[in-house]
PDB file of N, CA, C and O in Angstrom:
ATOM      1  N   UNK A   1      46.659 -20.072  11.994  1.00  0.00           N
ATOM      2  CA  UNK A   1      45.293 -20.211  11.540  1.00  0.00           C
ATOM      3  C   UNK A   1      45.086 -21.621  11.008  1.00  0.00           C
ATOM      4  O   UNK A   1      45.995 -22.192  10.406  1.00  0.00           O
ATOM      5  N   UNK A   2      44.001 -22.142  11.202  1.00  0.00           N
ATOM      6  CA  UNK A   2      43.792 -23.211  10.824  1.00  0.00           C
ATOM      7  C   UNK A   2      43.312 -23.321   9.691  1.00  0.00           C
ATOM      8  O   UNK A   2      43.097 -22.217   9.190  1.00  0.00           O
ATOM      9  N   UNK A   3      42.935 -24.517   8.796  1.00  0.00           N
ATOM     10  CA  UNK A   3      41.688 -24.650   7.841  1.00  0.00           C
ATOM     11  C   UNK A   3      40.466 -24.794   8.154  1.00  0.00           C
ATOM     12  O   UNK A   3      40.253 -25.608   9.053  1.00  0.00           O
ATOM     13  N   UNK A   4      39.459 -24.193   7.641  1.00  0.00           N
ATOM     14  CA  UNK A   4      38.038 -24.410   7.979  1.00  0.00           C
ATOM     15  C   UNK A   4      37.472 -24.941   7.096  1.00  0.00           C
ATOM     16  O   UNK A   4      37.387 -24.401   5.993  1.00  0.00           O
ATOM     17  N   UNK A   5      36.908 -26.206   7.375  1.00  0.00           N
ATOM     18  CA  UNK A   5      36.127 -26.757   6.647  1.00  0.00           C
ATOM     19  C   UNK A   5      34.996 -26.297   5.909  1.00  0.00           C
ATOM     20  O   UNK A   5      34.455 -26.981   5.040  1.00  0.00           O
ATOM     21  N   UNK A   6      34.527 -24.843   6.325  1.00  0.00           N
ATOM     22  CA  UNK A   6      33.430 -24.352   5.429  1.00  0.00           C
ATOM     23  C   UNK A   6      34.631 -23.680   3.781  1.00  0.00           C
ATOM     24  O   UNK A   6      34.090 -23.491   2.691  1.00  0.00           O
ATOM     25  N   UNK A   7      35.934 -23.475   3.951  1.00  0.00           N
ATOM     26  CA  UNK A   7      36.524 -22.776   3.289  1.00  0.00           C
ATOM     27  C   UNK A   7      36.832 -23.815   2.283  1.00  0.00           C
ATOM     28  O   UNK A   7      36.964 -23.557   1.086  1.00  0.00           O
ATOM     29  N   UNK A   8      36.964 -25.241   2.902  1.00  0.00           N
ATOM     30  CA  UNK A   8      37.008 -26.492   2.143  1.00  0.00           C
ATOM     31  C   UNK A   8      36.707 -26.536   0.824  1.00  0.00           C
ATOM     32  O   UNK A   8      36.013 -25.519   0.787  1.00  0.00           O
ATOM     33  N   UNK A   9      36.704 -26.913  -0.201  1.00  0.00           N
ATOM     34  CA  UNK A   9      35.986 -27.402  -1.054  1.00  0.00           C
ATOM     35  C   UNK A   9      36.234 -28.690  -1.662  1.00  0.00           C
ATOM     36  O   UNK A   9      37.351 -29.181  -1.500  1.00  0.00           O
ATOM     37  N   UNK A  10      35.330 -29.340  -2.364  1.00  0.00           N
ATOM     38  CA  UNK A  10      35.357 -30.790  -3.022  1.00  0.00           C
ATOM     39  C   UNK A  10      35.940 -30.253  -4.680  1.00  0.00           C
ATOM     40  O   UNK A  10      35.770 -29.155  -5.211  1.00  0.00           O
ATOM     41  N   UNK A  11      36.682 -31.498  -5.226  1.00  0.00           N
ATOM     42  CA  UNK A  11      36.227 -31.385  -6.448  1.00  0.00           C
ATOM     43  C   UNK A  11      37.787 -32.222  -7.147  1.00  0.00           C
ATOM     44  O   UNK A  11      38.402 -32.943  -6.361  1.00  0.00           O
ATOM     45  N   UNK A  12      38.209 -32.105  -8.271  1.00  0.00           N
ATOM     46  CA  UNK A  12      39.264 -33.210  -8.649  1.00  0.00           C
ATOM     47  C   UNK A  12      39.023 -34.581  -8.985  1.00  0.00           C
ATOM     48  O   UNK A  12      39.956 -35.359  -9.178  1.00  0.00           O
ATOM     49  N   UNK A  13      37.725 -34.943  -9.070  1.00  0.00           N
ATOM     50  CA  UNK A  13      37.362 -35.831  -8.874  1.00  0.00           C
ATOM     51  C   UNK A  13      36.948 -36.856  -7.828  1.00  0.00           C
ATOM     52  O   UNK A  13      36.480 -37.984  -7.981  1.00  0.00           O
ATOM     53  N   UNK A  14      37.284 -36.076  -6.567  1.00  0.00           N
ATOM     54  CA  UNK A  14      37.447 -36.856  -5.406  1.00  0.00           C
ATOM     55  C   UNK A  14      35.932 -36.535  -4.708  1.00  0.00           C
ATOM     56  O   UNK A  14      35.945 -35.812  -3.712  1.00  0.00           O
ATOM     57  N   UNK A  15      34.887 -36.944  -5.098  1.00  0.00           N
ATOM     58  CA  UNK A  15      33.380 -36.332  -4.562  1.00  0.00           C
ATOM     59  C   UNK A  15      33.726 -36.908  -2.643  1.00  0.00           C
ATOM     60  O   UNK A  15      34.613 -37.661  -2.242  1.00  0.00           O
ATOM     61  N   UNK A  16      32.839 -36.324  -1.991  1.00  0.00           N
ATOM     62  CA  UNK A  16      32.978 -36.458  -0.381  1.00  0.00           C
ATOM     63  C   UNK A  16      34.420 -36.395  -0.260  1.00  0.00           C
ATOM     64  O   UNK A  16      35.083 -37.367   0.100  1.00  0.00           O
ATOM     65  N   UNK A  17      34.799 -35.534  -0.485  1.00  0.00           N
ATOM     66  CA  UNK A  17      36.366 -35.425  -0.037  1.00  0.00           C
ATOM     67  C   UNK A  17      36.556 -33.717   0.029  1.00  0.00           C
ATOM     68  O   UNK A  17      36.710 -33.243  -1.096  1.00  0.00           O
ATOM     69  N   UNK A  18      36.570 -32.930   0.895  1.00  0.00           N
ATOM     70  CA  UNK A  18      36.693 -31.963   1.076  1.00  0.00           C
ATOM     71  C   UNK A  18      38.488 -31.373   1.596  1.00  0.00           C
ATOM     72  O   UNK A  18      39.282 -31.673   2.487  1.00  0.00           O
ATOM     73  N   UNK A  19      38.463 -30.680   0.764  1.00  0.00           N
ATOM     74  CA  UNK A  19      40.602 -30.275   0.753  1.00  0.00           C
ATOM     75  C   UNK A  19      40.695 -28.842   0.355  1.00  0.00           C
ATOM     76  O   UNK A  19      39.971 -28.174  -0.383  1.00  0.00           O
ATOM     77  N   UNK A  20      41.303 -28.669   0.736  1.00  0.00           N
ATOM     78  CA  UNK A  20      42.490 -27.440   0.347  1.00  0.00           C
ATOM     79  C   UNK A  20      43.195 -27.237   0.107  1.00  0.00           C
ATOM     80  O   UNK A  20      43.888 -28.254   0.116  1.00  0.00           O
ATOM     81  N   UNK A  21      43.991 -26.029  -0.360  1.00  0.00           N
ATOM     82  CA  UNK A  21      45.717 -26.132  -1.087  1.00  0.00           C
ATOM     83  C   UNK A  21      46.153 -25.630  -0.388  1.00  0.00           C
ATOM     84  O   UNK A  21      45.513 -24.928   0.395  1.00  0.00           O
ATOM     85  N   UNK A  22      47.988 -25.813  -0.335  1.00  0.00           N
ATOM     86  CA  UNK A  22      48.727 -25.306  -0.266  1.00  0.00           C
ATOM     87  C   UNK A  22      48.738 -24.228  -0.310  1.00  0.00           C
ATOM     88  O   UNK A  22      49.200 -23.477   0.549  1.00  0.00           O
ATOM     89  N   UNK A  23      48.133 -23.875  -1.512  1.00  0.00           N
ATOM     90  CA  UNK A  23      48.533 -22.472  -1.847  1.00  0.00           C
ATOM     91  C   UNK A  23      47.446 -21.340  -1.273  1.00  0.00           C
ATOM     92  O   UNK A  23      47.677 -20.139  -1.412  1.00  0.00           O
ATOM     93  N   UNK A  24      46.420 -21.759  -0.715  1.00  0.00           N
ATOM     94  CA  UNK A  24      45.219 -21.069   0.189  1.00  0.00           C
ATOM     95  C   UNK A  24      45.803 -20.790   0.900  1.00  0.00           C
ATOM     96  O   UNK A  24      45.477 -19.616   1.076  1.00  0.00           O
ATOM     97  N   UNK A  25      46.828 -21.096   1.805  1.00  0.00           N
ATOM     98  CA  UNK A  25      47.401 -19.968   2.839  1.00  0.00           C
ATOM     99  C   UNK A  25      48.171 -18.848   2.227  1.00  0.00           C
ATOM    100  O   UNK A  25      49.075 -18.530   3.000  1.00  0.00           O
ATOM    101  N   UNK A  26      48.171 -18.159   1.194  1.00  0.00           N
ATOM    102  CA  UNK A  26      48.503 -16.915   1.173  1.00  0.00           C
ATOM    103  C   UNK A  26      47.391 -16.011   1.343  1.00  0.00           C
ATOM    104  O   UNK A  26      47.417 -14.820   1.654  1.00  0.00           O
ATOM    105  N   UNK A  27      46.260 -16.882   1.052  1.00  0.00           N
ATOM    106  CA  UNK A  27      45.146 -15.777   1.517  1.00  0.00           C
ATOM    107  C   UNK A  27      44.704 -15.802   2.663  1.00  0.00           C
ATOM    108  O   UNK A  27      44.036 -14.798   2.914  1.00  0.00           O
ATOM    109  N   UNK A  28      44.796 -16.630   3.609  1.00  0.00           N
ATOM    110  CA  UNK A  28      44.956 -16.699   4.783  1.00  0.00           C
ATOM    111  C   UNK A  28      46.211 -15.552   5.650  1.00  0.00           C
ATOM    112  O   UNK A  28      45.962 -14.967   6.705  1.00  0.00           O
ATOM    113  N   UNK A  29      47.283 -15.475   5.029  1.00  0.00           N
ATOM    114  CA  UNK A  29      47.949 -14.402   5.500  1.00  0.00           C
ATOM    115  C   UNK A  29      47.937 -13.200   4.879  1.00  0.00           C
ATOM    116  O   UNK A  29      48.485 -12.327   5.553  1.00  0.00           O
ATOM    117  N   UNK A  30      47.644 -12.953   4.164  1.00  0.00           N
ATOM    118  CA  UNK A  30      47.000 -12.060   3.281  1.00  0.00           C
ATOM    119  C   UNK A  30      46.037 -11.026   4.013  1.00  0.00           C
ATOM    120  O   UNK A  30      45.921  -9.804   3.928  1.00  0.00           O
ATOM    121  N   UNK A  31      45.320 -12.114   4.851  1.00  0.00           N
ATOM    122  CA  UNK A  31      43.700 -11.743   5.642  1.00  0.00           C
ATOM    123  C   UNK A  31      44.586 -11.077   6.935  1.00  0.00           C
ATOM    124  O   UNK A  31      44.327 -10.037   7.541  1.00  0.00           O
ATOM    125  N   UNK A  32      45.690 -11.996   7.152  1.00  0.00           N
ATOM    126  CA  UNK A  32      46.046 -11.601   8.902  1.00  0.00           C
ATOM    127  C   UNK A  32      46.627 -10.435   8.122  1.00  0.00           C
ATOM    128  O   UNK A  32      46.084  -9.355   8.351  1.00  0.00           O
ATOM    129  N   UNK A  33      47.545 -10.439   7.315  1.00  0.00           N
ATOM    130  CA  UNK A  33      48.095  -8.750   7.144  1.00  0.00           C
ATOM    131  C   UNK A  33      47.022  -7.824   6.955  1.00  0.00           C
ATOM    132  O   UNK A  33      47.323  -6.661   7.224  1.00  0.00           O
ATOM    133  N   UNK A  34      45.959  -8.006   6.601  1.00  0.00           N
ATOM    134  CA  UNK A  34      45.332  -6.138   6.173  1.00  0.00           C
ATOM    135  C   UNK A  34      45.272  -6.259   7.652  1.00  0.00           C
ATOM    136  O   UNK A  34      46.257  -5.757   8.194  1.00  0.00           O
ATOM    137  N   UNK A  35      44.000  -7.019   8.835  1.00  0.00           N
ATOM    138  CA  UNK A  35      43.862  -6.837   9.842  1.00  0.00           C
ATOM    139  C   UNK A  35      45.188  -6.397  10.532  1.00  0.00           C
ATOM    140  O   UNK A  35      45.002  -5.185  10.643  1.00  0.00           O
ATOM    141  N   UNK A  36      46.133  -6.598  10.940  1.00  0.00           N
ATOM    142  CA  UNK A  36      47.276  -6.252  11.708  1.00  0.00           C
ATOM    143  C   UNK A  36      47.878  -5.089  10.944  1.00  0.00           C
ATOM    144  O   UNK A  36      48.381  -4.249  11.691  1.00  0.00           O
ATOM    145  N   UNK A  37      47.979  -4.753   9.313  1.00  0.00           N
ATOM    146  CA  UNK A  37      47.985  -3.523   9.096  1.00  0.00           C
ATOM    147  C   UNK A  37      46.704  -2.021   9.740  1.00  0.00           C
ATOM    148  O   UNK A  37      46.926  -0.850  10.044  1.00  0.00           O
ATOM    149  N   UNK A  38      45.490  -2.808   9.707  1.00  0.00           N
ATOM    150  CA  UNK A  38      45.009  -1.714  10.403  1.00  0.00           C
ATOM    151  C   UNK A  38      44.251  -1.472  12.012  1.00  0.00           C
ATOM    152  O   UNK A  38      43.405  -0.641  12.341  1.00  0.00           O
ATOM    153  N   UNK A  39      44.955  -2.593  12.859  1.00  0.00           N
ATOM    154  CA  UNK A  39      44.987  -2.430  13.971  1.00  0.00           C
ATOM    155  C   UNK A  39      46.571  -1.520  14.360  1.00  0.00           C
ATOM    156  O   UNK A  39      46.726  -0.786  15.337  1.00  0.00           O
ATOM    157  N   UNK A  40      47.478  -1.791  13.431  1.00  0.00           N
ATOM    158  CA  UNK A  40      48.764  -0.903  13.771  1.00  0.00           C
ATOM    159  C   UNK A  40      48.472   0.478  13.585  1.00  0.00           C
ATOM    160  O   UNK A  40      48.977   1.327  14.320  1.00  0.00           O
ATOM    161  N   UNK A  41      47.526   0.828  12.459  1.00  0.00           N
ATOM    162  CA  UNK A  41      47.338   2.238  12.071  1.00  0.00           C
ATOM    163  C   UNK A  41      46.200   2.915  12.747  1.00  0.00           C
ATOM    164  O   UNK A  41      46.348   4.122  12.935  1.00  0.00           O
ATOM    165  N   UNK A  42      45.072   2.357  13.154  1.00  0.00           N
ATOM    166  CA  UNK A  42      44.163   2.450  13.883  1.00  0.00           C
ATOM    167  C   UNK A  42      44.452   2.744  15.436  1.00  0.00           C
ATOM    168  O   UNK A  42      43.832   3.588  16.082  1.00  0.00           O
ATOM    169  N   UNK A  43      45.383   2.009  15.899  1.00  0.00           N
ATOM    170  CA  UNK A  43      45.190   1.764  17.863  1.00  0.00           C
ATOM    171  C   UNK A  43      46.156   2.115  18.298  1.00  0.00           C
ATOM    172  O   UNK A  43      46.559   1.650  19.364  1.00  0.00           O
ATOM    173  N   UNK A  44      46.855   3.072  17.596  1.00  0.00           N
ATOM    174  CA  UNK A  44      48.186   3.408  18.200  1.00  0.00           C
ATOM    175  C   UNK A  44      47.631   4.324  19.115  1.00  0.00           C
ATOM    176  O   UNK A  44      48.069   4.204  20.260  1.00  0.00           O
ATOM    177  N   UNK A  45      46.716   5.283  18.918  1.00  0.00           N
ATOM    178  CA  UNK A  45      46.447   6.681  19.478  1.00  0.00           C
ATOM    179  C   UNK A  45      45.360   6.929  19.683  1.00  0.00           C
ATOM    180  O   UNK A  45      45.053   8.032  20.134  1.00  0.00           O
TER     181      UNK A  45
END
């Protein structure tokens, strides 16, 4: 997954500078696990 710039935000002092953390990809996988938890539980049958 990539970063999306709408997910971006400014701030730190750095105005026109739009970033993200590190640490935003746990919610990024976070997101892919519920989905793939309930396509496994969902589409088996």
């Amino acid at each position: 997954m990539t970063c999306l710039p709408a997910w971006a935000h400014e701030g730190h002092g750095m105005p026109g500078f739009a970033h993200w953390h590190a640490s935003d990809v746990l919610g990024f996988v976070a997101i892919v696990g519920v989905v793939a938890a309930v396509i496994w539980f969902k589409g088996g049958k």
